[in-house]
N, C-alpha and C positions, 0 to 999 in steps of 0.2 A: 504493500500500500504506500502510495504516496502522502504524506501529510506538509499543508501549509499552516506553518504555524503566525498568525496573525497576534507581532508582539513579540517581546523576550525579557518581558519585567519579569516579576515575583514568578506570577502562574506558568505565563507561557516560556518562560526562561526554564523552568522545574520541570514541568510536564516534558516541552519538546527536548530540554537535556538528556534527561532518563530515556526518552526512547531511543534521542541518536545514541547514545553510551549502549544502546539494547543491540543497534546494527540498523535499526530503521532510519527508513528516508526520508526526512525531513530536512525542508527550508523556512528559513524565518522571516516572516516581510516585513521587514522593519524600518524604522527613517535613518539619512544619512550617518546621524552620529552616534546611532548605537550599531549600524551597521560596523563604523571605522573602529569602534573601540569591540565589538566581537573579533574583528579581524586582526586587531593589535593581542587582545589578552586571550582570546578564547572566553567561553563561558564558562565559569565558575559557578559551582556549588557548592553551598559550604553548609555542613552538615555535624551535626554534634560528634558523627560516629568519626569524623575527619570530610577534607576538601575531596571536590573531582572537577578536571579539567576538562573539557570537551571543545574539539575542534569542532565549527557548523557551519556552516551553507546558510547564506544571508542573501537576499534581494531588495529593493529598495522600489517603491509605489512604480510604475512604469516598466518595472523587468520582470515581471510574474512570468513565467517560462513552461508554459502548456498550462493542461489542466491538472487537478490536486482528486485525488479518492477522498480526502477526510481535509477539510477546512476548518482549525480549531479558530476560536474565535473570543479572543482574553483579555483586548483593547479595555477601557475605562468608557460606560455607556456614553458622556459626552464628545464621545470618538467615533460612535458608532455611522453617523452617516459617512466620516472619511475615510471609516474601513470599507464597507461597501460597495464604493468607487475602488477602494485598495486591490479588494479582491476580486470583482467580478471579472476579471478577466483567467483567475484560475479554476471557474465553474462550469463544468461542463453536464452533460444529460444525468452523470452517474454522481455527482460530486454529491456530499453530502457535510451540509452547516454544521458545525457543533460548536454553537456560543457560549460560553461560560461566565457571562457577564452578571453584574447584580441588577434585583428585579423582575420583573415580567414583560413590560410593551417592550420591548426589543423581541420577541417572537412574530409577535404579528407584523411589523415592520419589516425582519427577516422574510419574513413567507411571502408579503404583499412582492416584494423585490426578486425571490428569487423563484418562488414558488412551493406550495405547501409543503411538496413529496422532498424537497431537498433541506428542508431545516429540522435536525433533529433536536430536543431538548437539554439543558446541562445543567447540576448542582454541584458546584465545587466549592468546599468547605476546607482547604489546606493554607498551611502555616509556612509560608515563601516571601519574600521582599525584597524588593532590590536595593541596595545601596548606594549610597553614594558613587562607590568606583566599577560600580555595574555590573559588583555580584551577583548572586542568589544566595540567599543566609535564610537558611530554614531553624527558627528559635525555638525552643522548648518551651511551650505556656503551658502550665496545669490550668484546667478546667476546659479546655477547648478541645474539642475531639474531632480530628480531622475526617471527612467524605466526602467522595468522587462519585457521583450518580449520571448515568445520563440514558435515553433512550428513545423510541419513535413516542411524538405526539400522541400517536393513536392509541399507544399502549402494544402495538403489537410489537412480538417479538422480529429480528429481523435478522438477515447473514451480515449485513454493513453492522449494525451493531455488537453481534458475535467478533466480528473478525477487531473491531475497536476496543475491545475486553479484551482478547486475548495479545492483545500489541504491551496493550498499558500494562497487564497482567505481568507477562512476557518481562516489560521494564521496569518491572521492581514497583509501579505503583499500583495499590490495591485499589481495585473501582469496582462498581455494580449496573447491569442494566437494570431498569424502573420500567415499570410496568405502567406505573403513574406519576410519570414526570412530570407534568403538569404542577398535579396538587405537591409536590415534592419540591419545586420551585415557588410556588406562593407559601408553601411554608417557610423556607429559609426570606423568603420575601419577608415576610412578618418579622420575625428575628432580626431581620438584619435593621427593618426600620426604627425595631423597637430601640436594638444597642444604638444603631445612628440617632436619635433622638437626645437616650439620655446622653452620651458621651459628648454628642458637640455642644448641647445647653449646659451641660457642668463644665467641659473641656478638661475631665479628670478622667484619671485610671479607673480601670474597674475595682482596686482595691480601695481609694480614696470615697470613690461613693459608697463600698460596703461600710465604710467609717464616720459614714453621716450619718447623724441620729434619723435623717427624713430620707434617705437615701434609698431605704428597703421599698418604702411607700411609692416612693416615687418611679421606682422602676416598674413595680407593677401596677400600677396607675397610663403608665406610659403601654407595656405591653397590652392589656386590657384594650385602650382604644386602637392600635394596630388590630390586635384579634376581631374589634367588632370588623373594622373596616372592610378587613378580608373575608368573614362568613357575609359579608352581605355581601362581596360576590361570587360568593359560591364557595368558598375554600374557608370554613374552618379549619384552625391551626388545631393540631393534637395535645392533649392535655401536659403531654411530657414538655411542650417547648416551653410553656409557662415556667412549670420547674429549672428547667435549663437558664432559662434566661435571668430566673429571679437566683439562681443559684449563684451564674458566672458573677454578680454584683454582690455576692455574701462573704465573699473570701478575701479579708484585710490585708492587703500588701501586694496586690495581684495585680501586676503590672501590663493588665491586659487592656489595650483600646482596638477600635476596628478600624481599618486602612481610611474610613473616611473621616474621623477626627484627627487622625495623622495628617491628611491631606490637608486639613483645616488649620489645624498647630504652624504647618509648614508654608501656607500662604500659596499652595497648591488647588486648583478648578478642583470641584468634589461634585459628585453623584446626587447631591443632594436631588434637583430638579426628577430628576430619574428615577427617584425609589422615593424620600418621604413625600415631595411634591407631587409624584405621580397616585403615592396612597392618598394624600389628601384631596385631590382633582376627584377621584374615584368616593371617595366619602364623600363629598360637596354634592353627588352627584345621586346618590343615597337620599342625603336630606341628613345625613350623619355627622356628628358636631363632636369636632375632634382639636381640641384644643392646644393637646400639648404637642399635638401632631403639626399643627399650625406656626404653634411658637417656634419649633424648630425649624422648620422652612422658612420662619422668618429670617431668622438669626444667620440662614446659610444664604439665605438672599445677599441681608446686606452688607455679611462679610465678602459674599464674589461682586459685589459692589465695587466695595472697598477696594479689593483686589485688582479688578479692570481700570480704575481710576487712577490709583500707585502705579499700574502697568503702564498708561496712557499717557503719563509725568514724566516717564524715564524714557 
């Protein structure tokens, strides 16, 4: 199989390393200057158990060179229409989408563009980040438990999804096909709004809010109105995520935030618009009155405000 790997940060840097290290064919469509520094260092992965070096196959938007069997797709959602244009030229009759992006409208988007039968589903829940000098640093966090899900919309079983198990498998990462990808993606949806919520209105660790006397409240105050948001359309979340979530904020010293308060910390475009503005567009849409859901899409507004303005100075 061939795979285009769309990206070489945290995800797609981890994901398509392990498979080329596995013998698989992969290239990476990436922009000029991450292309010049794979070419200079290699990609690095740096791994508690020790480092691995991998030499890989880079293109840049314009060189995409035939068609791809498996299109991973790990961009940041406010990338999503420039990957698009990125890719469509390595899509062909058999090619098949696999977005791993955060959220849900980026499905429909996918399919409206490429076509139903070629976007498959993805949930990726792993612990990768790139660094400053364009590593991969996979950290140790207790309480986060990593998963890789992906499969047909339809729920049906498929040989393109078999043969994508057993590649990943094959490379040393453990993943699963979903039978309900879908509701397995509006779950992590929910989750994900609820951590982006609290962490960018506190702008604290998960251990500093377990250490707020209001901090227990406040998180499940906050997941509560994600969860209604979600069962009105259609996807209630399972009882365990509540736990999970109120959990990951119970544990004092736990130096865990999710990539979009880091984003935020760092004066970095964030996802916001994408996942809490896109829950609350969908509750507004209910008649659902979601506050703290609100507060926060405030607050990410007018910090990429802030951000475009400082950008626009310099």
């Amino acid at each position: 199989m061939r795979f285009l790997m769309l990206g070489a940060g945290g995800l797609g840097g981890y994901f398509g390393g392990m498979l080329v290290r596995n013998g698989a064919e992969v290239t990476f469509l990436v922009r000029p200057r991450r292309a010049a520094q794979l070419a200079k260092h290699n990609l690095v992965i740096k791994e508690p158990a020790g480092n691995v070096v991998i030499p890989v196959k880079t293109v840049t938007a314009g060189e995409v060179d035939g068609k791809y069997d498996v299109v991973f797709l790990t961009c940041k959602a406010y990338d999503l229409d420039s990957a698009i244009d990125a890719i469509a030229p390595a899509i062909g009759p058999g090619s098949a989408i696999l977005p791993v992006l955060n959220g849900v409208n980026h499905i429909d988007i996918l399919r409206e563009h490429f076509g139903a039968e070629q976007v498959l589903g993805g949930m990726i829940i792993v612990r990768a980040e790139l660094a400053p000098n364009g590593d991969i640093v996979r950290p140790t966090i207790g309480g986060v438990s990593e998963d890789a899900a992906f499969g047909e919309l339809t729920g049906e079983r498929s040989a393109r999804c078999e043969a994508i198990h057993n590649a990943l498998m094959s490379a040393g990462i453990p993943s699963r096909i979903s039978d309900d990808i879908l509701g397995e993606m509006w779950t992590k949806f929910c989750g994900f709004c609820c951590n982006a919520a609290v962490s960018t209105l506190t702008r604290a660790f998960a251990g500093e809010i377990a250490s707020a006397p209001a901090g227990a409240g406040f998180v499940r105050a906050t997941f509560d109105e994600c969860a209604r948001a979600t069962t009105a359309e259609g996807y209630p979340p399972p009882h365990s995520l509540r736990d999970l979530c109120v959990g990951l904020y119970s544990q004092p010293g736990l130096g865990y935030r999710p990539s979009i308060a880091a984003d935020l910390e760092a004066g970095r475009p964030t996802e916001g618009e994408h996942t809490i503005g896109d829950l609350v567009r969908r509750a507004g849409r209910r008649g659902l009155d979601v506050p703290i859901l609100q507060a926060a899409l405030c607050n990410l507004q007018i910090q990429e405000a802030r951000r475009l303005n400082q950008t626009a100075r310099c």
